[in-house]
Each structure stands twice: as structure tokens, then as C-alpha cells.
C-alpha positions in Angstrom: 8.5 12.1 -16.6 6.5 12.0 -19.9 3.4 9.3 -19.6 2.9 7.8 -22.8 -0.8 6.8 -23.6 0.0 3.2 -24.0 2.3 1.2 -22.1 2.1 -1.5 -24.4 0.7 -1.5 -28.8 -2.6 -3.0 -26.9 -2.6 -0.3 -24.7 -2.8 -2.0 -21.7 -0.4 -2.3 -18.6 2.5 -4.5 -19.0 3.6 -6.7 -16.6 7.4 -6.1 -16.3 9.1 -2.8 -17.0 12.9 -3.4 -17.5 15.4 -0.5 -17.5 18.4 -0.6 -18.3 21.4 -1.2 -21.7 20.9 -3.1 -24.4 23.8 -3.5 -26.5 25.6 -5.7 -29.1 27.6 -9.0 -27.9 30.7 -9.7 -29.7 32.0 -13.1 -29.2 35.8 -14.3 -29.6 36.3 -17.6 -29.1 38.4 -20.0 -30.7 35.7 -20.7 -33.2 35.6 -17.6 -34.4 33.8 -14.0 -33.8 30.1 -13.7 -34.1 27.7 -10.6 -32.7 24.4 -11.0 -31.3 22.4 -8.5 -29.3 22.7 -8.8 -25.4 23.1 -6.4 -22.4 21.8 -7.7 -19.0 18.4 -5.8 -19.0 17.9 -6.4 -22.3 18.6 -9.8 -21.7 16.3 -10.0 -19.1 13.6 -8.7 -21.4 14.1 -10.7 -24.1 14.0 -14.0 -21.7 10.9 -12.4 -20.2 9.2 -12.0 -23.8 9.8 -15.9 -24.2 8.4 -16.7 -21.4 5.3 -15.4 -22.3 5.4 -12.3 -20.2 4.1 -8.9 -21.5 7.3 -6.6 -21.1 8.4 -3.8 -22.1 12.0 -2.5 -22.2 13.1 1.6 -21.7 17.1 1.3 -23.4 19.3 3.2 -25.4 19.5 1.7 -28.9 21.5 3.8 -31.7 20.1 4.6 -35.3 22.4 2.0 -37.2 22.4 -1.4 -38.2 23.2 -3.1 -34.8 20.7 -1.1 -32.5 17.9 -2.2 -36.0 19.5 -6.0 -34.9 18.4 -5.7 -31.7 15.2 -3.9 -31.7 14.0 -6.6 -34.3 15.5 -9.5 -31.7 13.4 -8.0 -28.8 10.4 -7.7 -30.8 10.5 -10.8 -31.8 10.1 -12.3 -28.6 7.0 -9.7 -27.5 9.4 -7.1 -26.1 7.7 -3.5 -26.1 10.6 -1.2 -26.6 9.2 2.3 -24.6 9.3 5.8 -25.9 12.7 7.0 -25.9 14.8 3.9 -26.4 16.2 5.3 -29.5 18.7 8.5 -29.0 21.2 9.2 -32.5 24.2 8.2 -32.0 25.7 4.2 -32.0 24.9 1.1 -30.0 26.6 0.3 -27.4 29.0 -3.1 -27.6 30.5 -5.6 -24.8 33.2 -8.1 -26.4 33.1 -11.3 -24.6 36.0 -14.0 -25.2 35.5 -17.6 -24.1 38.0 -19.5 -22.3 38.1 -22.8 -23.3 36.0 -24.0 -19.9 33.0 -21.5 -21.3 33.4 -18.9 -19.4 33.4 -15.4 -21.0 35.8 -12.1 -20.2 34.3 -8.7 -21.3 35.5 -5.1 -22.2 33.4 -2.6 -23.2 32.6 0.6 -25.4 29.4 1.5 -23.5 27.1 5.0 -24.0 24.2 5.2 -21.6 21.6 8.2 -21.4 18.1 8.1 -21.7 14.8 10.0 -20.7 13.1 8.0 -17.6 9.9 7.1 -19.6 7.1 5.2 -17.5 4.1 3.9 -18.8 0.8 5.8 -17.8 -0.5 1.9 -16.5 2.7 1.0 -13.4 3.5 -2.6 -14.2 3.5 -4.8 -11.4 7.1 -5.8 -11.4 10.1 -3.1 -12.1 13.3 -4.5 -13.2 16.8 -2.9 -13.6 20.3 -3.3 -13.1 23.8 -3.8 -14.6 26.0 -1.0 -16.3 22.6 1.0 -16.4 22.4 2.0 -12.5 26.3 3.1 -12.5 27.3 4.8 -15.4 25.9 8.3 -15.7 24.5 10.2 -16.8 21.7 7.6 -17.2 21.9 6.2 -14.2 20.5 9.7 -12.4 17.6 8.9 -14.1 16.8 4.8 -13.8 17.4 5.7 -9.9 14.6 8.4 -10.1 12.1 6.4 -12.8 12.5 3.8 -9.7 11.6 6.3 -7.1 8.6 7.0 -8.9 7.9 3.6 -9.3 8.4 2.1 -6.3 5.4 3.1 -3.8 3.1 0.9 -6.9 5.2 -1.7 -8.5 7.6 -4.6 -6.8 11.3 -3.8 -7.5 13.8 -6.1 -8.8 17.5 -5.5 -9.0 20.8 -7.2 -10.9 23.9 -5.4 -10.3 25.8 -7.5 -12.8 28.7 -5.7 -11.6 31.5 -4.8 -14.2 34.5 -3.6 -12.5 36.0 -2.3 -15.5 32.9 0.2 -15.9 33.5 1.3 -12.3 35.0 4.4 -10.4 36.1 3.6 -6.7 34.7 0.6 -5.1 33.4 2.6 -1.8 31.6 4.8 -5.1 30.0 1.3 -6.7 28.8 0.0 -3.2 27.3 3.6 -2.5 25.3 3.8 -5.7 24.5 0.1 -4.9 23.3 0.3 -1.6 21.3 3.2 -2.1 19.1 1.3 -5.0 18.7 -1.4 -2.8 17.2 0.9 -0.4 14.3 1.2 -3.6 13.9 -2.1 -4.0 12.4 -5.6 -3.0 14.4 -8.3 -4.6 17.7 -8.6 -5.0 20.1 -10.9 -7.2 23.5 -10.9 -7.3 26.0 -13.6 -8.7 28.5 -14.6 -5.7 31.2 -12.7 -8.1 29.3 -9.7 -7.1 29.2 -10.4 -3.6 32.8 -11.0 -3.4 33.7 -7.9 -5.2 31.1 -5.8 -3.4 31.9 -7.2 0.2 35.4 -9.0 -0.2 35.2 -9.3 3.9 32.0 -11.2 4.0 30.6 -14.7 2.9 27.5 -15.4 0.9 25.3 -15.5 4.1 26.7 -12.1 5.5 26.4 -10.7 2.5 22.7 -11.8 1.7 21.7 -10.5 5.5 23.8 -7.3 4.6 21.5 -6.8 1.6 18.0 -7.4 3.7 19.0 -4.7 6.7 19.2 -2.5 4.0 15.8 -3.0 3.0 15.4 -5.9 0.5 12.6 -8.2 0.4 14.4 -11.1 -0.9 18.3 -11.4 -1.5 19.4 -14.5 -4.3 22.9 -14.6 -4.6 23.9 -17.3 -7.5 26.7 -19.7 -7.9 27.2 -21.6 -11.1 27.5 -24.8 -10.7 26.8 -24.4 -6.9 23.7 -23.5 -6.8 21.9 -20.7 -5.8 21.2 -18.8 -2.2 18.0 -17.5 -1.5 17.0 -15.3 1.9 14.2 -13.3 3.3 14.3 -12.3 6.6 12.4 -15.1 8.0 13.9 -18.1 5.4 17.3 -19.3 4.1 17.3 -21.4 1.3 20.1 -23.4 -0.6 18.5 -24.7 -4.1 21.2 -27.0 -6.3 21.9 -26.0 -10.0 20.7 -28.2 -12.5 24.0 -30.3 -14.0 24.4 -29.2 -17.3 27.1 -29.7 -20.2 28.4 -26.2 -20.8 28.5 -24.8 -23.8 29.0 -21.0 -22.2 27.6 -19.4 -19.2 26.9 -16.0 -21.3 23.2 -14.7 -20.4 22.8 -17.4 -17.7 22.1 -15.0 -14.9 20.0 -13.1 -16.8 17.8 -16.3 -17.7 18.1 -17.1 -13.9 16.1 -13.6 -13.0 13.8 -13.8 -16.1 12.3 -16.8 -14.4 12.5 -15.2 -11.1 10.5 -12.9 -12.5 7.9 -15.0 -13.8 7.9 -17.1 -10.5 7.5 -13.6 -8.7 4.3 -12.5 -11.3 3.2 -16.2 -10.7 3.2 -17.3 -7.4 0.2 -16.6 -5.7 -1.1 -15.3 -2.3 1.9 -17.0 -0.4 4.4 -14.5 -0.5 7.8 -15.4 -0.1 6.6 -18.4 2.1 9.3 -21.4 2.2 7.4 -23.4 -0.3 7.2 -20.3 -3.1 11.1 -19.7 -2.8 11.7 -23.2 -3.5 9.5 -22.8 -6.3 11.5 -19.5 -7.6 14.9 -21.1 -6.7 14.1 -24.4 -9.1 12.1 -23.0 -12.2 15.3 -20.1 -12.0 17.9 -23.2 -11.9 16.4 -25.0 -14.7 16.2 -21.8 -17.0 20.1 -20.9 -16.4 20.5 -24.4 -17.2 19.0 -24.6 -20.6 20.7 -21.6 -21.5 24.2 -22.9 -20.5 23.6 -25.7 -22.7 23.5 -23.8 -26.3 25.8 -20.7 -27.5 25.0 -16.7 -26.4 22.6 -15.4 -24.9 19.4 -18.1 -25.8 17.3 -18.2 -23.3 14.2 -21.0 -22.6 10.3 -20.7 -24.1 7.9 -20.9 -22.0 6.7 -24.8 -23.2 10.5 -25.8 -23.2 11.4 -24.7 -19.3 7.6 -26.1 -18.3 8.6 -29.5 -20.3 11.9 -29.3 -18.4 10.1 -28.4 -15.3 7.9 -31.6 -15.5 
């Protein structure tokens, strides 16, 4: 792995890494068709850079106008794109089409390969997941950037599964389980878990996922709420009701907060009280971005005012 000399243009350690696609967003609705930059990692970065958080995102963004789109969304919400984030080629695109009840369908025209950059500071929280960790060749190398990783920083993982992206589902659940094996906290939408472990409930599923190493499993719900499970706690935490406008980018707001509860909580670990915490601030930022268009997730003073 090449070390830059600066994880960040202070040159200072950042406090999340995120790996993983960023890509445009084409949206079909009966409105019409608009574009705006998305991807689950880079989703997760952006919501991050909102939030106040000093991040920085390792992607694959081509040279054209779209992958120009993006890099000026994510620096405009503090995102540090890393070394290598910018191979030739084009960007990457996922169109989503909204049903009339806000919810979104996908397909995809996805290229992911990049050179597993780390900064020469290890941030405190590693983040990856979605297309990124299953479709190769990249994903050879977010798996080893995590090994390398993972003895210094806290591990965070999204599967954001995508079965159309997928070989065989014993391969997917292979390639899953051995990430989780790298990681601490995991989050995966109960869409995952169904498709991932068709013969198990939420609860099974979340125990499945701490035997096999994690810290913390956080399986989400819509409307439902959210799951959250350590080994010593279970948790159910209720959504916030909202008026849907669409659910696109809601899970990844949900783990940019996570993430910011996680960098924020103190000496208490991943005591009964701190989940709580996590599960509510997550709640309300899914919430606020469920009530506006794409992929917009909360500031920092807007999900505090919510908060309060």
C-alpha cells in the first residue's frame, strides 16, 4: 500500500476512512428524471462531512463530467477524496425508479477497481461496504486495505446488498461473512438479512452476525424501527414517523450518524444507555432524510435541533 503524507489537506489524521463506490444516481419517477451523485459509501461520506466529521473517501470516480459532479458534491461537505480515487475511464451509474409509495428499484452499470490507499495517520473509525466489497476486482483490495487496518482502527460495515450485482448467493454470504470476521459493527437493512439468511429472523440473524465476530450488529427496518445487539444487549429503538418523500440514501444517513454516535460516545462502550443513544440520533437522521428528495442527508445543527 502507498502511504500518502497527508491523510487530510491539514495533514492531520482523519477521523473516518470510507471505502467504497461512488457513483451517479439517476432518478425516474413520474416527475421526471434527474441525476445526483450517490453510491452507499459515498453516501456515507458525504452525510459524514455534514455532520461535521473529518472524512475522507478512497472511490473510483471517472475523468468526465459526472465523476467532476461528484468530487465537487463531496468536497463541498468537507469530504477528503484520497489518492487514487480517480482512474480514466467513466463513472459508475445506479438508476433508481420510484414507486409511487417512495420506494426506489435500481439497475446498474457499475466499474469498480482501485489501489487500496491508506493514510500514513489510521483513522479511528474504517467504514466500507455495498457494491465495493463484492464486485472485483476492487473488492480484493478494500478486504486487504481492511486487514491492514483493522488491528488500529474500529471497523464498520454496510453490505447494502444488491442482488442484481451478485454471483451465487452461498458466493455473496462467503464474501460477507468473511468481512465480518474484520470488523466491529455491523449494519444491515432487514432486506439484507432476509436475502442473506432467508431461514432466519432478525434476532437469529443479528446473533448469526456476532458469533462470527462482530461487536455490534444493527439490522434496520423502515418504518419499524431498527434492531441493535451486542453480545450482552438487545435493543429495539422505534423510527421516527415521517412523511415520505423517498427512502433513497436513508440507510446510509442511518450509519453516518452511527458513526458519529460511535466517534462520540465516550468511555461507555457499547453500554445499554450508549446504544440507545446510537439507535435514536441514527433514527432521527434517516428520518430527515426520508422527508426531502435523493440522497440529502441532515447538518450537524439540523439533526442536534431535531435531537432536542
Amino acid at each position: 500500500m502507498h502511504n500518502p503524507d497527508a491523510a487530510s489537506p491539514a495533514g492531520q489524521a482523519l477521523d473516518v476512512l470510507v471505502v467504497g463506490e461512488a457513483l451517479t444516481d439517476i432518478v425516474t419517477s413520474h416527475e421526471g428524471t434527474t441525476e445526483h451523485p450517490g453510491g452507499s459509501p459515498a453516501n456515507v461520506a458525504y452525510g459524514l462531512g455534514r455532520l461535521g466529521v473529518n472524512t475522507g473517501l478512497l472511490t473510483a470516480l471517472g475523468n468526465d463530467d459526472r465523476g467532476a459532479a461528484i468530487g465537487r458534491h463531496l468536497r463541498d461537505a468537507g469530504v477528503t477524496l484520497l489518492p487514487g480515487s480517480g482512474p480514466p475511464g467513466r463513472t459508475s451509474t445506479a438508476t433508481a425508479t420510484v414507486a409511487p409509495d417512495g420506494s426506489a428499484s435500481y439497475d446498474f452499470d457499475i466499474a469498480w477497481d482501485i489501489q487500496p490507499v491508506v493514510p500514513a495517520l489510521v483513522p479511528t473509525i474504517v467504514h466500507t461496504g455495498s457494491i465495493a466489497t463484492f464486485l472485483a476486482p476492487g473488492a480484493d483490495a478494500v478486504k486487504s486495505l481492511l486487514q491492514q487496518c483493522r488491528p488500529y482502527a474500529t471497523v464498520s460495515y454496510d453490505p447494502n446488498i444488491r442482488p442484481a450485482l451478485l454471483g451465487s448467493h452461498a458466493e455473496a454470504v462467503s464474501i460477507f461473512e468473511d468481512l465480518v470476521h474484520l470488523t466491529n459493527i455491523v449494519k444491515l437493512s432487514d432486506e439484507d438479512a432476509h436475502w442473506l439468511y432467508p431461514d432466519q429472523d432478525l434476532d437469529q440473524t443479528a446473533t448469526h452476525i456476532l458469533h462470527l465476530g462482530a461487536d455490534l450488529a444493527v439490522i434496520t427496518q423502515g418504518s419499524s424501527g431498527s434492531l441493535l445487539a451486542t453480545p450482552a444487549t438487545r435493543m429495539s429503538i422505534p423510527a421516527v414517523e415521517s412523511k415520505v418523500v423517498d427512502t433513497i440514501g436513508a440507510g446510509d444517513s442511518y450509519m453516518s450518524a452511527l458513526i458519529l454516535g460511535l466517534l462520540t460516545r465516550g468511555t461507555d462502550g457499547l453500554a445499554p444507555a450508549v446504544l440507545e443513544q446510537l439507535g435514536r440520533t441514527a433514527a432521527m437522521a434517516a428520518a430527515i432524510t426520508v422527508r426531502r428528495a435523493g440522497a440529502n442527508p441532515p447538518t450537524a445543527d439540523e439533526l442536534r435541533s431535531q435531537l432536542q
